[in-house]
ROMILO-205981 format. One record per residue (C-alpha): x, y, z. Coordinates in steps of 0.5 Angstrom, whole numbers, padded with zeros to 4 digits, always signed. Layout:
XYZ/...
//
This chain:
+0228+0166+0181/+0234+0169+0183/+0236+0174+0177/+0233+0178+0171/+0236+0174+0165/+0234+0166+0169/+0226+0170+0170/+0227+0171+0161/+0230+0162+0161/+0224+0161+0165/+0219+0164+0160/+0223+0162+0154/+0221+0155+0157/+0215+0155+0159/+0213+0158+0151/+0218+0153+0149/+0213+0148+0150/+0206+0151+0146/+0212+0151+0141/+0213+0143+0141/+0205+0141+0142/+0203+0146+0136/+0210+0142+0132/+0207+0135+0134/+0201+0135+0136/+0197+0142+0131/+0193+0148+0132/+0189+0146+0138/+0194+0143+0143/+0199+0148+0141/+0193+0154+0142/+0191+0151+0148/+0197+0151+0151/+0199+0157+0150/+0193+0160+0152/+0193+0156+0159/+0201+0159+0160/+0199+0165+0159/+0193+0165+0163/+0197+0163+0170/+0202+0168+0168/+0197+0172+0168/+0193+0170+0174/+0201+0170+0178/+0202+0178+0176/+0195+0180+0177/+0195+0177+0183/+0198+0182+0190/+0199+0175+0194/+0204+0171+0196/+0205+0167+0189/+0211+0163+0187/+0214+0168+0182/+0213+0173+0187/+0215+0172+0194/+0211+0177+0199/+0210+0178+0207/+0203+0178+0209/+0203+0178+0216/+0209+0177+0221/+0210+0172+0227/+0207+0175+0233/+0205+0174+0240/+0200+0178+0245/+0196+0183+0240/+0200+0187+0236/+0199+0188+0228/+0203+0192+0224/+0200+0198+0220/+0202+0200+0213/+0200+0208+0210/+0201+0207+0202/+0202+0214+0197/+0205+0219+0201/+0208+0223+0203/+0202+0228+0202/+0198+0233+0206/+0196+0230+0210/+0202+0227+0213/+0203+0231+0219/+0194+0229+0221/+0197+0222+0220/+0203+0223+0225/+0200+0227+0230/+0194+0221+0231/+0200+0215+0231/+0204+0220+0237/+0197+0220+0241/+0195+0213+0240/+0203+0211+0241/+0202+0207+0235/+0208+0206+0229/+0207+0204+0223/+0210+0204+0215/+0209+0209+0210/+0211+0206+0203/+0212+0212+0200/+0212+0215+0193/+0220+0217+0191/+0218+0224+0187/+0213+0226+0192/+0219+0224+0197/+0223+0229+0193/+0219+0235+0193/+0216+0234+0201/+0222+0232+0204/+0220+0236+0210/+0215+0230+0211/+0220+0225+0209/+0224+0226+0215/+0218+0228+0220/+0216+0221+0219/+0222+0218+0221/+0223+0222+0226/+0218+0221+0229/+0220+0214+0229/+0217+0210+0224/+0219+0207+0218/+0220+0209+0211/+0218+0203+0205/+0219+0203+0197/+0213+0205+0193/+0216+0207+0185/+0218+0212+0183/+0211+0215+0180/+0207+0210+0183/+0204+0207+0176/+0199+0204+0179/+0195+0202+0172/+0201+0199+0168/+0207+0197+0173/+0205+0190+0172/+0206+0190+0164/+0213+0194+0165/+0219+0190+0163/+0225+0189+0168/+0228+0196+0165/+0222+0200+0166/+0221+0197+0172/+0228+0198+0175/+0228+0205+0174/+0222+0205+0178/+0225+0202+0183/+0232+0204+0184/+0230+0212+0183/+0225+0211+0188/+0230+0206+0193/+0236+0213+0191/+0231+0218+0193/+0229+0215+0200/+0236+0213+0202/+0239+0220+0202/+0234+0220+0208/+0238+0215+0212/+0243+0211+0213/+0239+0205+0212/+0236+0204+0205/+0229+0202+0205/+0228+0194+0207/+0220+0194+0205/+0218+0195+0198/+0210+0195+0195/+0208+0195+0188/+0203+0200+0186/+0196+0197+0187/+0201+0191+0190/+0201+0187+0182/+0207+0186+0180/+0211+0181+0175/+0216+0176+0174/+0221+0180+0173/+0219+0183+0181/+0223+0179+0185/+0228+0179+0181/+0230+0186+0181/+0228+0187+0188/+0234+0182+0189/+0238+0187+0187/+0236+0192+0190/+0236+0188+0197/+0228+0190+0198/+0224+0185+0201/+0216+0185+0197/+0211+0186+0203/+0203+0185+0203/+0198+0186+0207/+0193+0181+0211/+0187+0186+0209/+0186+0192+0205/+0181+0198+0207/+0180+0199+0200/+0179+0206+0202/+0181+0211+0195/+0174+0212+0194/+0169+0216+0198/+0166+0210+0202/+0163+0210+0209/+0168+0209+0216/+0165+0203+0218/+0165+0200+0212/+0171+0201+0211/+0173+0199+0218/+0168+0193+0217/+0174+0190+0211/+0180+0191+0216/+0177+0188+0222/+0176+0181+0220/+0184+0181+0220/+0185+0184+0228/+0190+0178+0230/+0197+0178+0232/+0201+0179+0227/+0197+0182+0221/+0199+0187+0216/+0194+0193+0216/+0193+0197+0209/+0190+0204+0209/+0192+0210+0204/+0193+0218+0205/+0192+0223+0201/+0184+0221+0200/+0178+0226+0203/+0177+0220+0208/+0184+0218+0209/+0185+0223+0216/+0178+0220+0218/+0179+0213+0217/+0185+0212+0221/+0183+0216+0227/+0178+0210+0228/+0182+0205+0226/+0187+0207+0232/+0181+0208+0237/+0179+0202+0236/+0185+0197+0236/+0187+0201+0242/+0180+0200+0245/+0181+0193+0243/+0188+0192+0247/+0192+0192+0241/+0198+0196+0239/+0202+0198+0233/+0208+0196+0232/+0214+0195+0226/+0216+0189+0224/+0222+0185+0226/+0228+0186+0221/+0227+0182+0214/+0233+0177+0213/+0237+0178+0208/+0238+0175+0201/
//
């Protein structure tokens, strides 16, 4: 789908075809079908891998043991620990940011790029509970005002988006088109937003250790500062290095 109004004719169609069999064919053809739409929709939206309505990066092509970090949510206060761990590993990585946690820490926003990281789009105000169920408007807004934010930062835009918790919608893809933003997954996720121990957290993300994975932790969590320093011990003990992606093609 390269645009928001052929995203609406898709959906017309495909509801268009419930209409006919519910026509021809009565009740339960028509239920039926309508029912199974909905239900891969469904499972297509709340799905935060790569699915045909939502294109999504989950790993790069890489030789030798290079991965790529991703640090969702911040910048918090504990953004100056996470950068002081990546200079003492010699590690890069992508911090998808939130745009009005952006707007009110600048002083973060810059202190990530200046040490030489990237920045990535993470919403606005991070709905993480029903972005996915916004329509194009709202999920626009969410967009565009936190692609706005992030760009005073730069003379590059962000090229990397992520949708809060990774769900999205049909609509997604279409309007980070016009953005000229690029979704990007992960191979594996720590899962780390509640109180959990490190090893088991370390135990989700290392089945994933290999070149070119995408890595995802978070910040702002009692255990996030803990959980990324022995994530970093242990790739750099293993002989792996962090390192940003190659430039995303453009559209």
């Amino acid at each position: 789908m390269k645009t928001v109004r052929q995203t609406w004719l898709l959906l017309t169609l495909l509801h268009l075809i419930p209409a006919i069999l519910f026509w021809k064919m009565g009740f339960p053809a028509g239920f039926l079908t309508l029912a199974a739409v909905h239900l891969t929709l469904l499972g297509f939206t709340l799905c935060p891998r790569s699915t045909p309505l939502r294109p999504t990066r989950r790993y790069f092509s890489a030789t030798g043991r290079t991965i790529c970090l991703t640090i969702d949510d911040g910048p918090c206060a504990d953004t100056p620990a996470f950068l002081a761990l990546l200079a003492a590993h010699r590690a890069k990585a992508i911090f998808f940011l939130i745009g009005e946690r952006a707007a009110a820490r600048p002083d973060l926003v810059r202190a990530i790029l200046a040490a030489g990281h990237q920045i990535g789009n993470h919403t606005h105000t991070h709905p993480e509970k029903c972005f996915w169920a916004y329509g194009p408007a709202a999920q626009r807004r969410e967009i565009e005002t936190c692609q706005e934010i992030l760009g005073q930062f730069s003379a590059r835009p962000p090229i990397w988006f992520r949708a809060p918790a990774g769900f999205g919608s049909p609509f997604t893809h279409p309007l980070l088109r016009e953005s000229h933003l690029h979704c990007l997954g992960w191979t594996a996720r720590a899962f780390d937003t509640r109180p959990t121990p490190i090893p088991v957290l370390l135990a989700r993300l290392r089945p994933a250790f290999r070149p070119g994975a995408i890595l995802l932790v978070h910040q702002g969590h009692p255990v996030s500062p803990a959980l990324l320093r022995a994530l970093l011990s242990e790739l750099s003990s293993e002989g792996w290095t962090c390192e940003l992606p190659p430039p995303a093609a453009p559209y």
